[in-house]
C-alpha positions in Angstrom: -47.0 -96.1 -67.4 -49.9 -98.8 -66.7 -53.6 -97.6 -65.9 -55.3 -97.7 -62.6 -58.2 -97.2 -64.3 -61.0 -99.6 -63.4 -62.6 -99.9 -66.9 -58.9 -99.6 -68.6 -57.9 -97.4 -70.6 -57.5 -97.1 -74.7 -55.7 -94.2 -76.2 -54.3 -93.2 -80.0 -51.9 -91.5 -80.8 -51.9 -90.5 -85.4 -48.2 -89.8 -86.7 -46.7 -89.7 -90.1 -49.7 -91.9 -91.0 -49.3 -94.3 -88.5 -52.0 -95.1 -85.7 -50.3 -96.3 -82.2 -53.4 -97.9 -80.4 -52.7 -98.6 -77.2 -54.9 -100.3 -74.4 -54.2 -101.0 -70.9 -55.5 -102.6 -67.5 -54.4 -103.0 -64.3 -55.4 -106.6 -64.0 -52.8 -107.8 -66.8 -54.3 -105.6 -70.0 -57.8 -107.6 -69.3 -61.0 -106.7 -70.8 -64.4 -105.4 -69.6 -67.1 -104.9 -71.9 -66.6 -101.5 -71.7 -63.1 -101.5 -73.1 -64.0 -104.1 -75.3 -67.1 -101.5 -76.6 -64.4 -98.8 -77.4 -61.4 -100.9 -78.4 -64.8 -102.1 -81.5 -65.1 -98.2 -81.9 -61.8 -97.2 -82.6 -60.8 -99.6 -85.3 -64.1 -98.8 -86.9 -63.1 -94.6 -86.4 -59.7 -95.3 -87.9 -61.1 -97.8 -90.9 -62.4 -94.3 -92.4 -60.0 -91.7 -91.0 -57.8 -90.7 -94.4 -54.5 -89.7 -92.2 -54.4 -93.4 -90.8 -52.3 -95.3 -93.7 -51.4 -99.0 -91.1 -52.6 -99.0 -87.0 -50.3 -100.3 -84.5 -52.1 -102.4 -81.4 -50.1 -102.5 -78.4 -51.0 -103.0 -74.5 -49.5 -101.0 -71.9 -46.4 -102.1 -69.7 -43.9 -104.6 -70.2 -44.8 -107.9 -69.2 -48.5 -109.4 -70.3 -49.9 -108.3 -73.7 -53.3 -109.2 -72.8 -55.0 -111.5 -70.3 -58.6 -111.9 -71.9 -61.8 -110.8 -71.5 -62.4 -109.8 -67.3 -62.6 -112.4 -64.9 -65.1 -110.7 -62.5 -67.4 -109.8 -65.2 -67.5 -113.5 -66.1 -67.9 -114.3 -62.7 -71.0 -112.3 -62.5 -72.8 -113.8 -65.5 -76.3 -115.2 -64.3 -78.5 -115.3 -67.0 -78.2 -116.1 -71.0 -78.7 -112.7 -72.4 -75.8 -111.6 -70.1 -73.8 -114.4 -71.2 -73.8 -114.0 -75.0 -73.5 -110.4 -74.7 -70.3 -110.7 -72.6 -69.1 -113.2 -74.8 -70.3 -111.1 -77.8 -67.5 -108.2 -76.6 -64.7 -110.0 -77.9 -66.9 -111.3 -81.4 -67.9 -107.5 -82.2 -63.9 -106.4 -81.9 -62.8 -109.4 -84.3 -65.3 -108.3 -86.5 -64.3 -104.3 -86.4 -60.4 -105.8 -87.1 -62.0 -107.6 -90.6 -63.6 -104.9 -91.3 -61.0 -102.2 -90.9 -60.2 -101.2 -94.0 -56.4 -100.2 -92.6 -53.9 -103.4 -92.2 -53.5 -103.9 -88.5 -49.7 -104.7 -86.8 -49.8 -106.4 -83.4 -46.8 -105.5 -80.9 -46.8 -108.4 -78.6 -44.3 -107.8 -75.7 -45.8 -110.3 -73.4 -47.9 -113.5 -72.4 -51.5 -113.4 -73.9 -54.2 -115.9 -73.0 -57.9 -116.7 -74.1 -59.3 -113.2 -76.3 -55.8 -111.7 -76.2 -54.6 -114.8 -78.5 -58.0 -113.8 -80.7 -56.7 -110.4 -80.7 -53.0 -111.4 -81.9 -54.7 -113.4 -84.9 -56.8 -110.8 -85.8 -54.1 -108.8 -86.7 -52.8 -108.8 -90.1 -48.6 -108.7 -88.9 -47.6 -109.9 -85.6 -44.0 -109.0 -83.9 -43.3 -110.7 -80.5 -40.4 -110.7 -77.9 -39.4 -113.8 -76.6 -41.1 -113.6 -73.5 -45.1 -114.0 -75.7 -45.6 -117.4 -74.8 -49.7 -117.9 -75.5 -52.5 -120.0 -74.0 -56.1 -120.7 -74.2 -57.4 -122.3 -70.9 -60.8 -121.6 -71.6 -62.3 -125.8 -72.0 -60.4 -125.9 -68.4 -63.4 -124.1 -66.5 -65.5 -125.9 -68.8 -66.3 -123.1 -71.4 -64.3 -123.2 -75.0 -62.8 -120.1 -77.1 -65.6 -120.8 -79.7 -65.7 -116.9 -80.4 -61.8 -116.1 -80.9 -62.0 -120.3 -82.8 -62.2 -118.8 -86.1 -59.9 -116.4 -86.6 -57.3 -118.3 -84.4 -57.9 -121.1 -87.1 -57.7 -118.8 -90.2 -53.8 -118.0 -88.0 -52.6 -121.4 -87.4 -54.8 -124.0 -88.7 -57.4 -126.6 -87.0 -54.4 -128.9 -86.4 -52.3 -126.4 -83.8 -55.9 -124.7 -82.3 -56.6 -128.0 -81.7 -53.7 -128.5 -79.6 -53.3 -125.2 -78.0 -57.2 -125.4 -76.7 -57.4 -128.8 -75.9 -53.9 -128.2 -73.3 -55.2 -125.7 -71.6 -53.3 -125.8 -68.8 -50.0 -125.6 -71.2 -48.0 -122.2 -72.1 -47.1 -122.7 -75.6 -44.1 -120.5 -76.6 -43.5 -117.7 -78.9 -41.4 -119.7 -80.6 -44.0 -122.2 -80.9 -46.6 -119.2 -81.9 -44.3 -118.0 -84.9 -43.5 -121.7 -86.3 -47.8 -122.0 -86.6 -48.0 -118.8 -87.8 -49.4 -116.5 -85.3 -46.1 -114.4 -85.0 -44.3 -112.8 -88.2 -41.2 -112.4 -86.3 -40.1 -112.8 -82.6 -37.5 -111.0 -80.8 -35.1 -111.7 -77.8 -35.8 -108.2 -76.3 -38.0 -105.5 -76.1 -35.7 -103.1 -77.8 -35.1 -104.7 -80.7 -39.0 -105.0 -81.4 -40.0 -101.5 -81.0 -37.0 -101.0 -83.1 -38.3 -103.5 -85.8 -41.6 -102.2 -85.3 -41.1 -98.8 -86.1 -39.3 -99.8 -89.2 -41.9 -102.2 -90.3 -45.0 -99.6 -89.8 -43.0 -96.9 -91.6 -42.1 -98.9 -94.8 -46.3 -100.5 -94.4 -47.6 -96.5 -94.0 -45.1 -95.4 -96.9 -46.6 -97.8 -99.9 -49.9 -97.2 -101.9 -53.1 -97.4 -99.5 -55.2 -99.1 -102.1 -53.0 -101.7 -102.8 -52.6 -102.7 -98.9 -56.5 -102.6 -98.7 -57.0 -104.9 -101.6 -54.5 -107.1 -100.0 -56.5 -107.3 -96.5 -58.8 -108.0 -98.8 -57.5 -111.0 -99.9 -56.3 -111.9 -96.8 -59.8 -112.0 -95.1 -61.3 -113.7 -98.1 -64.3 -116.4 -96.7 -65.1 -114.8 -93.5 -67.8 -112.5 -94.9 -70.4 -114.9 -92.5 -68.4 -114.2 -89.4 -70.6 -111.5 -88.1 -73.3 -114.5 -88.0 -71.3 -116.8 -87.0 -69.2 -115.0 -84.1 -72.7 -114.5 -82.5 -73.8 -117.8 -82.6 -70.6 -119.0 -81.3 -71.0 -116.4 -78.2 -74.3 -117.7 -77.5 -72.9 -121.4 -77.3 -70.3 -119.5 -75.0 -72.8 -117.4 -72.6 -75.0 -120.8 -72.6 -71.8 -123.0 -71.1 -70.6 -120.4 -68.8 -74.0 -120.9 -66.7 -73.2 -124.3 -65.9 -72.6 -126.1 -62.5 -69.6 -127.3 -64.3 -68.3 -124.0 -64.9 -69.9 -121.8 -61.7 -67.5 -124.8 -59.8 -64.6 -123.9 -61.6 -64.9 -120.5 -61.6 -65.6 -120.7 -57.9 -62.1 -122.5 -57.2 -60.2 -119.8 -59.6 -61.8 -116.9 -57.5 -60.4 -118.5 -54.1 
């Protein structure tokens, strides 16, 4: 069942050590600040709950996993400070997803775009269908996706973010997304992922806790500056998104 809720909606649900974290928007599991606030929230609740063992992220519905951060919130920025704190949204949930001290399985049933592909390579695992094709068309209304950059990178390497945000008017597919790395796996329907999915999180919640944290660990080595440098790269964000450049782009998309 999809939301109608305005500000979206976020829900968990804890079994046999498993957390199923679940957000949802009517506008194609998009993000206002205010989801964005409690989806930062969450992780950091479950990073110290003792019954979570591995968290599942999933969007609601069947078609797009996530569409990025809101589209009339950015179209309402009109000053700096609102800019980088819009932009810092998406920074401040990449950093909770570091941080969390549980590993992190994404369940990607759909297309993603902009902060959604940020979200997908924040997680530690990713499973796909077939139907996850990915894009970042940020640098095409003349802003970048400087915040999401980093962790995208750690994913796939400066070579494929390079040419997944440069062709931003191109769909890559999740084919595409699992030979760069973003994807673990990808599947040719939805049944067979939840089915691989639940199999995957029960073997993950059934080994020793300590060991899978000192492997996310590992996995996250180097990006102890990120909190430093996600904010600066949302300020560079907020600072682009004022420009004629972009208020004329953003002014087309909105006809």
């Amino acid at each position: 069942m999809s939301t109608t809720r305005e500000n979206g909606s976020l829900y968990t649900n804890i079994e046999n050590g498993i957390a199923h974290l679940e957000f949802g928007h009517p506008a194609s599991n998009s993000f206002p600040s205010e989801l964005l606030d409690r989806l930062e929230k969450e992780f950091q609740k479950l990073s110290e709950d003792d019954s979570v063992k591995v968290i599942l992220l999933k969007s609601e519905g069947e078609k797009a996993f996530c569409a990025g951060a809101s589209f009339d919130e950015l179209v309402a920025i009109e000053t700096l400070q609102a800019g980088k704190l819009f932009f810092s949204g998406f920074a401040k949930v990449l950093n909770a997803m570091r941080n969390c001290k549980k590993l992190i399985v994404g369940r990607i049933q759909g297309k993603t775009v902009g902060g959604g592909v940020g979200l997908v390579a924040a997680c530690d695992y990713a499973m796909a269908t077939d139907a996850a094709a990915v894009k970042l068309s940020e640098i095409s209304i003349g802003i970048g996706p400087f915040v999401i950059a980093p962790a995208v990178e750690r994913k796939i390497g400066v070579g494929a973010l390079g040419e997944l945000s440069l062709a931003a008017h191109e769909w890559k597919n999740a084919y595409w997304a699992k030979d760069k790395g973003l994807y673990a796996r990808v599947f040719e329907s939805l049944k067979e992922l939840d089915k691989e999915v639940t199999i995957f999180t029960e073997k993950l919640a059934s080994y020793n806790p300590e060991a899978l944290y000192e492997m996310k660990k590992m996995l996250w080595k180097n990006t102890d500056h990120w909190d430093e440098l996600l904010a600066e790269r949302a300020a560079i964000s907020g600072e682009l998104v004022l420009s004629d450049f972009t208020k004329n782009a953003l002014a087309k998309y909105k006809k």
